[in-house]
ZATI-144951 format. One line per field, with one value per residue (C-alpha): chain; residue number from 1; residue in one letter; x, y, z. Coordinates in steps of 0.02 Angstrom, whole numbers, padded with zeros to 5 digits. Example, Ala and Ser with C-alpha at 12.3 -4.5 7.8 and 13.67 -1.06 7.14 Angstrom:
mol	(A;A)
seq	(1;2)
type	(A;S)
X	(00615;00684)
Y	(-00225;-00053)
Z	(00390;00357)
//
This chain:
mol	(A;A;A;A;A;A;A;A;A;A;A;A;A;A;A;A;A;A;A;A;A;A;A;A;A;A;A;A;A;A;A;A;A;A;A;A;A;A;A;A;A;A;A;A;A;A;A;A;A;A;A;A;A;A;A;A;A;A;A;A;A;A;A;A;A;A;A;A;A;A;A;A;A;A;A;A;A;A;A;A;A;A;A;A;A;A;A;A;A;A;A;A;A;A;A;A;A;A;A;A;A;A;A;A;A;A;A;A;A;A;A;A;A;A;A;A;A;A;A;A;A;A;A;A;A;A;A;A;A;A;A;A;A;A;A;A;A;A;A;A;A;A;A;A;A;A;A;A;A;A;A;A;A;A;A;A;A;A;A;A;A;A;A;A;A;A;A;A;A;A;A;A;A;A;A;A;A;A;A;A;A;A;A;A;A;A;A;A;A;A;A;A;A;A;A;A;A;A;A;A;A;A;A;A;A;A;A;A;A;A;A;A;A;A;A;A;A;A;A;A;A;A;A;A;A;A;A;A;A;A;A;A;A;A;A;A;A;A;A;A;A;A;A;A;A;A;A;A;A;A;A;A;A;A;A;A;A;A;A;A;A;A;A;A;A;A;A;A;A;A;A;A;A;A;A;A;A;A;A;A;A;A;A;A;A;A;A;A;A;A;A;A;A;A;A;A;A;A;A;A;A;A;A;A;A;A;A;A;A;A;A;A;A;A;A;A;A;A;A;A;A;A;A;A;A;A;A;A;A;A;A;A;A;A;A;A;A;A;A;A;A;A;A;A;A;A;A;A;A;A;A;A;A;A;A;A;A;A;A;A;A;A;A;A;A;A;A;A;A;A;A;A;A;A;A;A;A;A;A;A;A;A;A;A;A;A;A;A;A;A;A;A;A;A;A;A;A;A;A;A;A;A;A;A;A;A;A;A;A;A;A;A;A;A;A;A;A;A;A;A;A;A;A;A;A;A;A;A;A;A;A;A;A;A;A;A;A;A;A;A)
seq	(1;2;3;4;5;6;7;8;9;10;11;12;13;14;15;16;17;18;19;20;21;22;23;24;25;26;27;28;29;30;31;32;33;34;35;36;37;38;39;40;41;42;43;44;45;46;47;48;49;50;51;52;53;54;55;56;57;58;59;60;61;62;63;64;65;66;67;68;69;70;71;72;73;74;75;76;77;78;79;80;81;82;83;84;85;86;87;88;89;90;91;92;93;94;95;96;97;98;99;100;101;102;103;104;105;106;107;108;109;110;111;112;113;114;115;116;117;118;119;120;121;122;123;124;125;126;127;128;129;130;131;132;133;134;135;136;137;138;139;140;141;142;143;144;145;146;147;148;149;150;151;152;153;154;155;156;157;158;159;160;161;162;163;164;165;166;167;168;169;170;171;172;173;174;175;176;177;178;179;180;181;182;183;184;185;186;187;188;189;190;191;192;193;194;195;196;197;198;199;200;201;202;203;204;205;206;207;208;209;210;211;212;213;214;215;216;217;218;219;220;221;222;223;224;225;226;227;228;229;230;231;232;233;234;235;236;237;238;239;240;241;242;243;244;245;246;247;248;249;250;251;252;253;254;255;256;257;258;259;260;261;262;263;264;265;266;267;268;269;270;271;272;273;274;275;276;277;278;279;280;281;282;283;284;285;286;287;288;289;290;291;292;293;294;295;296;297;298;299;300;301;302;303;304;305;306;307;308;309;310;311;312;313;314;315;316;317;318;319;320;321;322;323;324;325;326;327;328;329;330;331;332;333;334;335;336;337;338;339;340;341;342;343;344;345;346;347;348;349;350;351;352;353;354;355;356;357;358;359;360;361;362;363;364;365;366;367;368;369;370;371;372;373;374;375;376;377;378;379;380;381;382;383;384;385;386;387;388;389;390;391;392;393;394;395;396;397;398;399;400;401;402;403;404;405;406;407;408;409;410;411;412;413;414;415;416;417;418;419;420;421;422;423;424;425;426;427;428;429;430;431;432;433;434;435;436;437;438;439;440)
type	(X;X;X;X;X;X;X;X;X;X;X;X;X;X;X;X;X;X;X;X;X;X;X;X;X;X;X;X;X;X;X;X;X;X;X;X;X;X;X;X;X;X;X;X;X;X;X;X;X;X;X;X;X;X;X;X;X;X;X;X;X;X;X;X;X;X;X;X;X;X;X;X;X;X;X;X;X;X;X;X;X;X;X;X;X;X;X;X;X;X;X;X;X;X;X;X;X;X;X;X;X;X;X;X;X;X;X;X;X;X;X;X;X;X;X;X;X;X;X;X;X;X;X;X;X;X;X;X;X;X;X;X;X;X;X;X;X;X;X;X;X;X;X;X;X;X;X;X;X;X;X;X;X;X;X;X;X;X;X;X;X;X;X;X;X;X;X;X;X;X;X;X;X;X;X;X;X;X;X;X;X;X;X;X;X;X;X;X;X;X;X;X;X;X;X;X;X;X;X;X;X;X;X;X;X;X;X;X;X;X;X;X;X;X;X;X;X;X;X;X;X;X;X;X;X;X;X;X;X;X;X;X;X;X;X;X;X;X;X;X;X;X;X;X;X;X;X;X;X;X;X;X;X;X;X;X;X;X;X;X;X;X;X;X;X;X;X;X;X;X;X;X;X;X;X;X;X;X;X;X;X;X;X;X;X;X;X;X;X;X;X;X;X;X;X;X;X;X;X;X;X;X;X;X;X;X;X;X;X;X;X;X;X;X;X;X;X;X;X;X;X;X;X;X;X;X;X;X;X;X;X;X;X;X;X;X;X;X;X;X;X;X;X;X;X;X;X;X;X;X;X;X;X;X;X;X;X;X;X;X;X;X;X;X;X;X;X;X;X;X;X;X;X;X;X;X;X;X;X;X;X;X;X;X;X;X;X;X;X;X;X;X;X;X;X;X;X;X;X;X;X;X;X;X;X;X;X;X;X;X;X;X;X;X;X;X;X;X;X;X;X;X;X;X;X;X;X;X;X;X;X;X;X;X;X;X;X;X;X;X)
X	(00000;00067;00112;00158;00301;00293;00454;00449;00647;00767;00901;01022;01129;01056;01201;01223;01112;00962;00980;00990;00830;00745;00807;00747;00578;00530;00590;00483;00339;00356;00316;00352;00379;00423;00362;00475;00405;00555;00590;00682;00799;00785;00757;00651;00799;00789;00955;00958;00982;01174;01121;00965;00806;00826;00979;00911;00769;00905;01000;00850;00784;00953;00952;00788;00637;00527;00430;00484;00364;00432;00344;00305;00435;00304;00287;00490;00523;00397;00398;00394;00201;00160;00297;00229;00042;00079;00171;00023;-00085;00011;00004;-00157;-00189;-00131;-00250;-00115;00023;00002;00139;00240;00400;00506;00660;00637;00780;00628;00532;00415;00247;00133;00218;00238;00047;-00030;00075;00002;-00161;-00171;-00080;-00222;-00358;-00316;-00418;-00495;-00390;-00224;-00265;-00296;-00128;-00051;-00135;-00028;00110;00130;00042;00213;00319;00428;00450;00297;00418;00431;00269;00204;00307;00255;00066;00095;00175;00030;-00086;-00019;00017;00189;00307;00495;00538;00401;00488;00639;00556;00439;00619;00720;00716;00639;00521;00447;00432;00382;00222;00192;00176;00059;-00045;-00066;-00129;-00268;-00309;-00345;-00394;-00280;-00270;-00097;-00011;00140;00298;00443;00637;00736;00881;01027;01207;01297;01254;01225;01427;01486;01572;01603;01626;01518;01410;01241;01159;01176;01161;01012;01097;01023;01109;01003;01003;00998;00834;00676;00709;00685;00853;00936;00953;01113;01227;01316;01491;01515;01386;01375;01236;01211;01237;01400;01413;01364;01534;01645;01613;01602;01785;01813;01769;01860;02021;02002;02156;02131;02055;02078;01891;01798;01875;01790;01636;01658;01644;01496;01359;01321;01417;01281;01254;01442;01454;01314;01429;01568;01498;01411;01565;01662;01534;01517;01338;01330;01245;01338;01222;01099;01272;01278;01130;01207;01208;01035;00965;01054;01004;00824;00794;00875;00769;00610;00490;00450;00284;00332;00460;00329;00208;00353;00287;00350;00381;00293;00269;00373;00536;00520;00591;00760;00781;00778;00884;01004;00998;01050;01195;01271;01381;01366;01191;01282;01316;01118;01065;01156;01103;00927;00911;00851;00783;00626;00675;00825;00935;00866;00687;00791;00888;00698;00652;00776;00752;00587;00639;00747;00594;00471;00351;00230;00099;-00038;00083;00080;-00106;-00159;-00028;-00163;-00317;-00251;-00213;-00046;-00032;00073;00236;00320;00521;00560;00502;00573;00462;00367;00340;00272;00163;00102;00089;-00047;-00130;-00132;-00205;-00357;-00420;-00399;-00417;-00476;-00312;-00183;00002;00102;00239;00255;00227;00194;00043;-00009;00014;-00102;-00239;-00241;-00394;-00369;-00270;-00202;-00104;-00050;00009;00113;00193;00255;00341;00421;00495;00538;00629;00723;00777;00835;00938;01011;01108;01220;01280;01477;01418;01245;01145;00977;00825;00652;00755;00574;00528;00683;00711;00670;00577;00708;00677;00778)
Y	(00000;00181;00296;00454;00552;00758;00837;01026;01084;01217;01111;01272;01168;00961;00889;00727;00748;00795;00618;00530;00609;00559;00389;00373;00458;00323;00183;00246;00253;00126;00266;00212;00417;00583;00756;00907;01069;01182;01367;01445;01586;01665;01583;01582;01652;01812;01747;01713;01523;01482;01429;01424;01332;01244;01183;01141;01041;00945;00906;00850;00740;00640;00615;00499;00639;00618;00798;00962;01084;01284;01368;01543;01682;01747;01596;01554;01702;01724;01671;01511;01501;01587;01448;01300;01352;01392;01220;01114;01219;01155;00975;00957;01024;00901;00756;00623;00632;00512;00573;00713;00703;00851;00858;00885;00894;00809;00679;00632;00682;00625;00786;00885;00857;00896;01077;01099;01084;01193;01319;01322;01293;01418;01349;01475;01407;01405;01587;01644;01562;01673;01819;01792;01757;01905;02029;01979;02054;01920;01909;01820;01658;01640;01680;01564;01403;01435;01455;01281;01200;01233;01191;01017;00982;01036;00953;01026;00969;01095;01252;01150;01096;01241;01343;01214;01268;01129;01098;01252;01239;01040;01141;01256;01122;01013;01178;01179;01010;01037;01192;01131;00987;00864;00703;00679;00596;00694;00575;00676;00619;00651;00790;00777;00789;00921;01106;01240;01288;01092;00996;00807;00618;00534;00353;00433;00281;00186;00325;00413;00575;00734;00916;01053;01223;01374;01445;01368;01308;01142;01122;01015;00822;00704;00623;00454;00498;00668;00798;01007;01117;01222;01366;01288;01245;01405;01479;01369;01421;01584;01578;01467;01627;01747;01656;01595;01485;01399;01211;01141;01219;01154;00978;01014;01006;00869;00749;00843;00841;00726;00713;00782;00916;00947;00945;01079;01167;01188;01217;01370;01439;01416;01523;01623;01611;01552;01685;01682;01787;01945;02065;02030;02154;02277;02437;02402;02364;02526;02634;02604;02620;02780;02824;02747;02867;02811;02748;02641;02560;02532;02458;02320;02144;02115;02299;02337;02461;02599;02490;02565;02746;02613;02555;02728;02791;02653;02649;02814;02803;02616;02561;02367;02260;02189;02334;02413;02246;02266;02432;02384;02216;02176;02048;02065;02079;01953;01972;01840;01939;02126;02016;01956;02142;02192;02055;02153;02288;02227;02140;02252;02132;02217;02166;02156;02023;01935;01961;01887;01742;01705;01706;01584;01413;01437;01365;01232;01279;01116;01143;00977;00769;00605;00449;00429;00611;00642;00497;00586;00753;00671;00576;00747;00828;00701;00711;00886;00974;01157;01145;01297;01185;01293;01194;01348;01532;01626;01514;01554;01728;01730;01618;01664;01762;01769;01935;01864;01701;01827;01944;01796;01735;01928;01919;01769;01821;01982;01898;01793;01956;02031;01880;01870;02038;01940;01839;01900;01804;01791;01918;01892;01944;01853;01653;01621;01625;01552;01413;01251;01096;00999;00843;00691)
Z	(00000;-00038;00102;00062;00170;00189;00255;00293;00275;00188;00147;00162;00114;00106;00220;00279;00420;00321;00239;00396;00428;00266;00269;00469;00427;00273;00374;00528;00443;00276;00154;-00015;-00086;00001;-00058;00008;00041;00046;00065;-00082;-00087;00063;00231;00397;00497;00381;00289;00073;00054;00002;-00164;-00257;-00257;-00407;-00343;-00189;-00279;-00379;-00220;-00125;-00291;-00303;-00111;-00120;-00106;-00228;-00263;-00225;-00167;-00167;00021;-00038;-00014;00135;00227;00224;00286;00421;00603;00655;00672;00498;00414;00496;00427;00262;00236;00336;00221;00064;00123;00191;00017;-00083;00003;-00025;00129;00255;00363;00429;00497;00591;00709;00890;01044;01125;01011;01144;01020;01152;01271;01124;01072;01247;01230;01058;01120;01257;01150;01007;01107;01262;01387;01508;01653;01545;01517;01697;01738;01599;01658;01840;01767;01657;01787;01883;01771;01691;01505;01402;01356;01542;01577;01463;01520;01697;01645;01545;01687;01808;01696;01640;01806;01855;01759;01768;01592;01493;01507;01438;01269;01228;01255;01135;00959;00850;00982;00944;00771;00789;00918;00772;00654;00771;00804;00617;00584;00741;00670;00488;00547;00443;00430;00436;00551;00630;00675;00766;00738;00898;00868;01000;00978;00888;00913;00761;00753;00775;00659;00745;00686;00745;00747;00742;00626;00803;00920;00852;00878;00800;00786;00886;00772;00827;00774;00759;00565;00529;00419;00549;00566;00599;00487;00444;00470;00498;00550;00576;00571;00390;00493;00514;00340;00285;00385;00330;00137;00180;00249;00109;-00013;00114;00097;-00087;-00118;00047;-00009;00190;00224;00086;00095;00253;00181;00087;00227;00298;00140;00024;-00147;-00252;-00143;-00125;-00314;-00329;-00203;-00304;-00462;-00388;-00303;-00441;-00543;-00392;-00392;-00204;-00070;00104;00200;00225;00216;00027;00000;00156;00072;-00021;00134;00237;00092;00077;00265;00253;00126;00197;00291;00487;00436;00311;00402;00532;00419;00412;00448;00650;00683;00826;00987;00906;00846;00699;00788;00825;00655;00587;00702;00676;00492;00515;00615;00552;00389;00439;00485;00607;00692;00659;00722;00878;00911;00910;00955;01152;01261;01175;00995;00961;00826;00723;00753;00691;00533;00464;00488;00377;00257;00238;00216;00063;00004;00040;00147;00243;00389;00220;00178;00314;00320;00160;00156;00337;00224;00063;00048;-00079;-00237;-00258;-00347;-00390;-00431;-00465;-00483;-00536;-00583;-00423;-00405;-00582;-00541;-00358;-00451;-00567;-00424;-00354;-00481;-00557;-00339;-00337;-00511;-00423;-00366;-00413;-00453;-00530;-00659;-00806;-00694;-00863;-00860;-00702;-00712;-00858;-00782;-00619;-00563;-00383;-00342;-00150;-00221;-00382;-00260;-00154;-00330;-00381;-00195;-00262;-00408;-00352;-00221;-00334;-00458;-00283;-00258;-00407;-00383;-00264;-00403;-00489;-00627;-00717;-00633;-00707;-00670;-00724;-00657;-00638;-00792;-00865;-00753;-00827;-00682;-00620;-00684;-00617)
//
């Protein structure tokens, strides 16, 4: 009988842990097929994506998924709650995945579940408890774990996992199936082991270790040999470009993704068409908040209770993000929260944005198949022919008739011309046009 796998991930890059996931997830659950849905060129931690999404589709193709599904520039960029619901949204839409399968530091899904629950349904007495708890003063994440621990009966270990960061996003996603109501069955992968900036041997095909990240993404897994978090990854090409004739770091590298992946790798850096992070696009970024008026950098999706005054002020003062991020960031706005800002700003994603990404069910962009996908894709299709999949954009473009999922694919392709300029070599706008499926 045909199960059907759905994986949520941004394979920034697909590393050897990512596999181990894959391969653990099938075998968990006996699915015969996996469909990816998978951020494209820029990222949930407000970052671009090291290479692009066609290359990440070809990666995740040769590496035994079977369809890749783009998440819409809004949702991949959004927090952790608005991701998680616009990729439940795209499964759930599809009618054919059986499964879900995410990374947590704690994979206990009945524990995870219960905090799910409480957090979509608020209960009345869950919400007096948060009342106290805020009314003392402490910050809302502490406030909230406390409110969750007296509610569910004291347990020490809750503040723990609603704190750890794919715990969070493995809530989010279990919020989203109650709240759509889906079918599918969640299945959690327990993520131990190495931390975001690690890169250690290790025998984690017997020890069932997982990397922890260090943001609520789910791009993290473990490996077969070697493991390290992309963020890791990420730096070590990045010093890799720095030093240019030094080969030690991306030998590096080598042990730590798969080959295909490590073959896209090089090609793109030796065509320098690999993006290393958000301070590519610095002085774009630094001009246009200079140049942006006060209310239109607080119409900003996540600007809030007058942070736009700090970010102006800042933009105004700084040459580096780093150092604008660090001016403004706090214990309530963390840097991570400040860098997504600023993606925004780049991108020019406001809270309408975020609004009507809330009201759709997205279209389903496919960026690559083999076989078995092509086969799932028309499965998909003859159960669901209302259904907007997107395989030519021109196409869409000139039969859609529904101006909120029009309006999410312009954000996508503008945000693919924008990240394009990073390119030294083939700067092109309209990739989205151009770009052939990935068909493996």
């Amino acid at each position: 009988m045909e199960k059907v796998l759905g994986i949520i991930a941004e394979y920034n890059p697909f590393h050897n842990g990512h596999l181990y996931h894959l391969k653990e997830s099938k075998k968990k659950c006996g699915a015969t097929s996996a469909v990816a849905i998978v951020s494209g060129n820029f990222t949930q931690r407000g970052e671009p994506s090291i290479f692009d999404k066609w290359s990440k589709a070809k990666v995740a193709l040769e590496n035994g998924v079977d369809l890749v599904i783009e998440l819409p520039l809004i949702y991949s960029i959004s927090s952790a709650e608005n991701f998680a619901e616009g990729a439940i949204k795209i499964l759930d839409s599809l009618e054919v995945i059986d499964f879900l399968s995410f990374g947590a530091e704690n994979a206990d899904i009945n524990m995870l579940s219960k905090i799910a629950t409480v957090l979509y349904e608020e209960p009345k007495e869950y919400r007096d408890f948060l009342s106290a708890e805020i009314k003392s003063g402490i910050s809302f994440p502490k406030a909230r774990a406390n409110a969750l621990t007296s509610y569910l009966g004291g347990s020490d270990n809750i503040e723990k996992v609603i704190s750890s960061p794919n715990n969070i996003l493995a809530i989010e996603y279990l919020k989203a199936l109650k709240k759509y109501e889906s079918p599918i069955m969640p299945i959690a992968i327990a993520r131990n082991g190495a931390f975001h900036n690690d890169i250690i041997a290790s025998n984690v095909l017997h020890s069932n270790n997982v990397e922890i990240p260090d943001t609520a993404i789910p791009d993290e897994a473990n490996a077969t040999d070697y493991t390290a978090s992309s963020s890791a990854i990420r730096k070590i090409i990045k010093n890799y470009k720095m030093l240019g004739d030094s080969k030690i770091e991306l030998n590096e590298v080598k042990k730590l993704v798969p080959e295909t992946c490590f073959d896209v790798l090089k090609q793109k850096i030796d065509s320098e068409q690999v993006v290393c992070g958000l301070s590519q696009f610095e002085q774009i970024i630094i001009y246009n908040l200079r140049k942006m008026k006060i209310t239109e950098i607080a119409e900003l999706a996540d600007v809030s209770e007058g942070l736009e005054f700090a970010i102006k002020k800042a933009a105004n003062s700084c040459n580096t993000l780093d150092s604008l991020i660090n001016m403004v960031k706090s214990k309530r706005y963390t840097y991570t929260r400040i860098q997504r800002i600023l993606l925004y700003s780049l991108l020019g994603i406001t809270k309408k944005d975020i609004s009507i990404s809330k009201k759709v069910v997205p279209y389903v962009r496919v960026l690559g198949f083999n076989e078995n996908g092509k086969a799932l894709l028309s499965k998909i299709a003859s159960r669901k022919p209302k259904l907007k999949i997107i395989t030519s954009v021109k196409d869409f473009i000139n039969d859609c008739i529904d101006p909120h999922l029009a309006h999410l694919l312009e954000d996508d392709i503008f945000a693919t011309n924008v990240y394009s300029i990073a390119y030294k070599t083939g700067s092109l706008a309209n990739l989205d046009f151009t770009e052939k499926l990935i068909v493996s």
